[in-house]
Kinemage of the C-alpha trace (Angstrom):
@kinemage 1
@onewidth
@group {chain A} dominant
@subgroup {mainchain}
@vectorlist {calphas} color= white
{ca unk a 1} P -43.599 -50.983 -1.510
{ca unk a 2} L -42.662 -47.332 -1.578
{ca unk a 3} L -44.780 -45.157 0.532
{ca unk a 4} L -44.552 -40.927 0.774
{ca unk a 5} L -45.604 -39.116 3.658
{ca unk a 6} L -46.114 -35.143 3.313
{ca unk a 7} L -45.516 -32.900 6.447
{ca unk a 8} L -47.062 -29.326 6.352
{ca unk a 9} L -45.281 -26.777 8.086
{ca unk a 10} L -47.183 -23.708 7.030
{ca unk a 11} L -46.337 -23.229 3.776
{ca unk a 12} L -43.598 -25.974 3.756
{ca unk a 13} L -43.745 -29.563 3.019
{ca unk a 14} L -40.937 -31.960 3.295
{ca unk a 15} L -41.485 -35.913 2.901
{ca unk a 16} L -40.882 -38.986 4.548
{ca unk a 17} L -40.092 -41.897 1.959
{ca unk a 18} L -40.652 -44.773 3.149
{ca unk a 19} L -40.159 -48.593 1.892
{ca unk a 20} L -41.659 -50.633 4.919
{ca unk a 21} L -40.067 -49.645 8.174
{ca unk a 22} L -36.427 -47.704 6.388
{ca unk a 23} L -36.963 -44.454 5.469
{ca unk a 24} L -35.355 -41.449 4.427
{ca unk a 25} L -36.171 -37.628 4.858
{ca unk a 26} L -35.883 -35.160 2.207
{ca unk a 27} L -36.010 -32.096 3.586
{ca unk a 28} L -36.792 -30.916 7.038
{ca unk a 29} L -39.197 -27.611 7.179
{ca unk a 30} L -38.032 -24.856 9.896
{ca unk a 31} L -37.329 -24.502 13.790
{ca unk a 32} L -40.993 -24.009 14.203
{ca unk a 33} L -41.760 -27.342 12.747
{ca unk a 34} L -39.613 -29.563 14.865
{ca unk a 35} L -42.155 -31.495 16.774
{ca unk a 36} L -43.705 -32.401 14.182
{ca unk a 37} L -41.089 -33.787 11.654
{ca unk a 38} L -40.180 -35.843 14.320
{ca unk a 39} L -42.833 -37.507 15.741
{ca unk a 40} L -43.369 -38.625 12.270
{ca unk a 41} L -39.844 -40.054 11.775
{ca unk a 42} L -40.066 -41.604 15.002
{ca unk a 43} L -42.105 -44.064 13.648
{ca unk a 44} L -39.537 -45.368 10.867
{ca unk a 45} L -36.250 -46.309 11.011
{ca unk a 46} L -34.465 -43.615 9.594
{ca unk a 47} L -31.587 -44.125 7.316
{ca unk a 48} L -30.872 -40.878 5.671
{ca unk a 49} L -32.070 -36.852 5.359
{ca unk a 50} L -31.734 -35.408 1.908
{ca unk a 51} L -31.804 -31.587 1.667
{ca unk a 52} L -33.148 -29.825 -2.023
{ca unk a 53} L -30.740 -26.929 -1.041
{ca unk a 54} L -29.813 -25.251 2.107
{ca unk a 55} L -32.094 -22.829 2.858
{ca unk a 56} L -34.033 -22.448 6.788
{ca unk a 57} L -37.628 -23.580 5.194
{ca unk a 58} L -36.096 -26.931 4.112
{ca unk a 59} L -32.844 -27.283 5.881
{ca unk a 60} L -33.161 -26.066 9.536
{ca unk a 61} L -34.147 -29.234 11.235
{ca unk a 62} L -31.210 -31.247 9.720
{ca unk a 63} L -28.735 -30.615 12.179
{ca unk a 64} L -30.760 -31.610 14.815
{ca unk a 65} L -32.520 -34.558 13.235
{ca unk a 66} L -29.217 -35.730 12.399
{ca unk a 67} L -27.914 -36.463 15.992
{ca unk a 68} L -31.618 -37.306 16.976
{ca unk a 69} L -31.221 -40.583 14.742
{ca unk a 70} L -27.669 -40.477 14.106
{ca unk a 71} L -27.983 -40.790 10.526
{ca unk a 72} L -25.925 -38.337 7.647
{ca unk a 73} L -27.278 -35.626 5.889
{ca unk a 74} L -26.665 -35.523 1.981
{ca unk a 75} L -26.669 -31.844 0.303
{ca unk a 76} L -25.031 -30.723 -3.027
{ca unk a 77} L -21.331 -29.178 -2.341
{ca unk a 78} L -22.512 -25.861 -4.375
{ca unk a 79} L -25.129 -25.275 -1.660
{ca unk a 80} L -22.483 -25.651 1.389
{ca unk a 81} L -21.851 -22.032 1.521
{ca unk a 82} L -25.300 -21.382 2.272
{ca unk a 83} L -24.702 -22.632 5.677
{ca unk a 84} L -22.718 -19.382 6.092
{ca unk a 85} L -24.733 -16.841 4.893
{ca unk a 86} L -27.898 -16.708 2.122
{ca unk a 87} L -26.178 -13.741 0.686
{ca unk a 88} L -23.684 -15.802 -1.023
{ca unk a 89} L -26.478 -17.104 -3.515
{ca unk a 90} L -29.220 -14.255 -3.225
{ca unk a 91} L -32.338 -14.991 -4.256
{ca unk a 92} L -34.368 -13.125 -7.683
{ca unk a 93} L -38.081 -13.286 -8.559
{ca unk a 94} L -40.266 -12.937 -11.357
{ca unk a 95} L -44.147 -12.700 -11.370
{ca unk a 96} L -46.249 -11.297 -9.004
{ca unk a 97} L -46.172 -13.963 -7.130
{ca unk a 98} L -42.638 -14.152 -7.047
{ca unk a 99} L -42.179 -10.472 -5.669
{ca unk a 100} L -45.001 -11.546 -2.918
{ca unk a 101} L -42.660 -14.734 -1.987
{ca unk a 102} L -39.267 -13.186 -2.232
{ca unk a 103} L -40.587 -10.150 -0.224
{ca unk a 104} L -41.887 -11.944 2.898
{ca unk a 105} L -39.278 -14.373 2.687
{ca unk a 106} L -36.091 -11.857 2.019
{ca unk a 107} L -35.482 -10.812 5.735
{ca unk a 108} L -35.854 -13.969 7.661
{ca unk a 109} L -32.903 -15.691 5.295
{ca unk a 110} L -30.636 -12.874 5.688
{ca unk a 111} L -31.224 -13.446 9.960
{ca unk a 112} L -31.505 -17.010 9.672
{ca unk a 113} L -28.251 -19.009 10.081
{ca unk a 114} L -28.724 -22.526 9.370
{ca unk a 115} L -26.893 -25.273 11.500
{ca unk a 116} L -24.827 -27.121 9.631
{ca unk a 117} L -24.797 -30.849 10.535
{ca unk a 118} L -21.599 -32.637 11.534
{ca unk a 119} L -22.912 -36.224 9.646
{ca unk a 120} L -23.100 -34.842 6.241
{ca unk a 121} L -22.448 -36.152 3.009
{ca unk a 122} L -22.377 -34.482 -0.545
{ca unk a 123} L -24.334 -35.789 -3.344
{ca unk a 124} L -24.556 -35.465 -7.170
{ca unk a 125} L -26.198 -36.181 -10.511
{ca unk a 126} L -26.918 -40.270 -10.861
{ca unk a 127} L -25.951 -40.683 -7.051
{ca unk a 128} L -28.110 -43.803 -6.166
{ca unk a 129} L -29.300 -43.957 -2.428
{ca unk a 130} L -30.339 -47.849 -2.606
{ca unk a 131} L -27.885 -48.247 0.194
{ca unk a 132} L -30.071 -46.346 2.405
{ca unk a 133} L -32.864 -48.617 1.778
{ca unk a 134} L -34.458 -46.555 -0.650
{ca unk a 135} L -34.371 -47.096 -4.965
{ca unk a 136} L -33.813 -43.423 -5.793
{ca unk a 137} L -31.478 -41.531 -7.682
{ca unk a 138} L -30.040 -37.834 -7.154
{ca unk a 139} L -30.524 -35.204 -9.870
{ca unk a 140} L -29.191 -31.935 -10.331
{ca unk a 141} L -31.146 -28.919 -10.570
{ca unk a 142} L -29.223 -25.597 -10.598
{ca unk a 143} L -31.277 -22.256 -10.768
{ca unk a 144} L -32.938 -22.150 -7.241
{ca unk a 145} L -29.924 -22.190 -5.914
{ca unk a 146} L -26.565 -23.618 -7.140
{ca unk a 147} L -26.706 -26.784 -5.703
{ca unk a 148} L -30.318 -27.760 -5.799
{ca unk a 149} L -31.001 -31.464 -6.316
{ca unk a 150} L -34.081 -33.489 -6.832
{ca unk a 151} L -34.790 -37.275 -5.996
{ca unk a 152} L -36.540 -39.693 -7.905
{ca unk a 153} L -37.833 -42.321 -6.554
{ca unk a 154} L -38.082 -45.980 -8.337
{ca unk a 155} L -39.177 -43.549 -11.368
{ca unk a 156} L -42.714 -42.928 -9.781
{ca unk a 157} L -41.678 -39.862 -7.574
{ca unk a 158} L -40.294 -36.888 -8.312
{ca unk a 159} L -39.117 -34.779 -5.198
{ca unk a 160} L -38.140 -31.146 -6.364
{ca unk a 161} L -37.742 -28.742 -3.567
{ca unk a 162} L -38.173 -25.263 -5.353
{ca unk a 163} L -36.682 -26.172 -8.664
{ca unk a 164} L -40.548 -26.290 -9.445
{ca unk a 165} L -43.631 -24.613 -7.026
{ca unk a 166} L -47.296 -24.866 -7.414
{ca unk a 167} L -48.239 -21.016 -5.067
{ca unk a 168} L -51.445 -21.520 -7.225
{ca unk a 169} L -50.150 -23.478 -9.808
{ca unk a 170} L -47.272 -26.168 -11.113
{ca unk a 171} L -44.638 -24.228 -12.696
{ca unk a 172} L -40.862 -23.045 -12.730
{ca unk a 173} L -39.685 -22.063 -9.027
{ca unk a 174} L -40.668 -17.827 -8.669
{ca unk a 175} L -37.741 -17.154 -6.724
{ca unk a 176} L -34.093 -18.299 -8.636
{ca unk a 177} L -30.564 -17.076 -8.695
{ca unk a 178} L -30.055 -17.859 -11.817
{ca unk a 179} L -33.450 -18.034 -13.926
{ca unk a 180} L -31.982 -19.982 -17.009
{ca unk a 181} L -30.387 -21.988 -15.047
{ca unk a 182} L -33.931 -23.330 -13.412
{ca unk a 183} L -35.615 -23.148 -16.678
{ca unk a 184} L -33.263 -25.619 -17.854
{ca unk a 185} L -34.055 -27.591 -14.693
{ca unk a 186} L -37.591 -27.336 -15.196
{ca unk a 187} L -37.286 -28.653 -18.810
{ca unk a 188} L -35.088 -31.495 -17.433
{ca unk a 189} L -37.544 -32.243 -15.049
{ca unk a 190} L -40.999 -32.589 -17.784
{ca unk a 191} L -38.584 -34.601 -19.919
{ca unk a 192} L -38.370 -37.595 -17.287
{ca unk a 193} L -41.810 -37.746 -17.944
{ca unk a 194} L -44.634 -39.746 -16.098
{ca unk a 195} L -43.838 -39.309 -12.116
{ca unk a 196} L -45.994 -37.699 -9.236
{ca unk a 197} L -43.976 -34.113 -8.662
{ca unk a 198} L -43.954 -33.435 -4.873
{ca unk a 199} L -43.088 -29.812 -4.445
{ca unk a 200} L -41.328 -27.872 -1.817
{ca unk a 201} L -44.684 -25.819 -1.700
{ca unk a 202} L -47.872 -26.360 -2.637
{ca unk a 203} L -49.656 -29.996 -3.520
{ca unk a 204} L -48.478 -32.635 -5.842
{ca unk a 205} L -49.137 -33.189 -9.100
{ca unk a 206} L -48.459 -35.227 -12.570
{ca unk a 207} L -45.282 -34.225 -13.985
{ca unk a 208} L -46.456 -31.678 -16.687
{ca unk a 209} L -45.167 -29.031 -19.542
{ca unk a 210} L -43.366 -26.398 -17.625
């Protein structure tokens, strides 16, 4: 039976999915949140980390993590250049929200250089991650950033990172490089239908009309 645990970090979650004692991380919060991620997956037997995209609030820990259990880390290809600098996919907003978000969040990407782990492994659409002791399938969801992926999970739960954010409510990601590219996304997302959506911020929900 498939379990999900949500870490907070701040305003960060990533997830521990877990199906009895194997589990696999997707996502990994920042620095800050180290400690904490952990001692969670210290209780599991951890067979894989999955990152959204590579940016510091979801991708930081990986590195680490990685030699900690010596398991692989799966990203898109599109995103690996992230690892080098954020400016290579900068970030747009719309909304107020979006300006609040994209301001506060601007300056520590541009001085935040994100590890890249040695275990890695890229991923793409219909990828299946049974083999890490998990039923879930890899989905592609440009707009966030290029290589942004989603999991889904025995078609019950939807993992998005930012494709999709609920700041105060569920809807398309505020901050995007390329905004028709995650409208598309978000569309592709609502058309899979009945799932719980856990979000890269904020709390889950039903998969809705975005």
């Amino acid at each position: 039976m498939i379990t999900v645990k949500r870490i907070k970090g701040g305003t960060d979650n990533c997830y521990i999915v877990a199906d009895g004692n194997q589990a696999i991380l997707i996502d990994t919060a920042g620095k800050a949140c180290f400690d904490m991620v952990a001692e969670e997956c210290d209780k599991y037997k951890m067979k894989l980390i999955v990152l959204t995209h590579v940016h510091f609030d979801h991708a930081e820990n990986a590195a680490e993590l990685s030699k900690r259990y010596g398991i692989p880390v799966a990203y898109h290809k599109k995103d690996e250049e992230l690892f080098e600098s954020f400016d290579k996919q900068p970030l747009k907003s719309y909304g107020l929200v979006g300006l609040v978000v994209l301001g506060l969040s601007k300056k520590v990407l541009r001085n935040t250089k994100v590890e890249q782990p040695e275990d890695h492994i890229y991923v793409a659409e219909g990828d299946d991650l049974s083999s890490y002791g998990i039923k879930a399938k890899i989905i592609e969801l440009p707009g966030h950033t290029h290589g942004s992926i989603g999991v889904d999970v025995e078609g019950e739960h939807l993992f998005v990172g930012d494709e999709l954010d609920n700041w105060i409510r569920p809807g398309v990601g505020h901050l995007y490089n390329d905004l028709e590219a995650i409208r598309q996304s978000a569309d592709k997302l609502r058309h899979l239908g009945d799932r719980t959506v856990y979000y890269g911020h904020g709390d889950p929900t039903k998969n809705e009309k975005y």
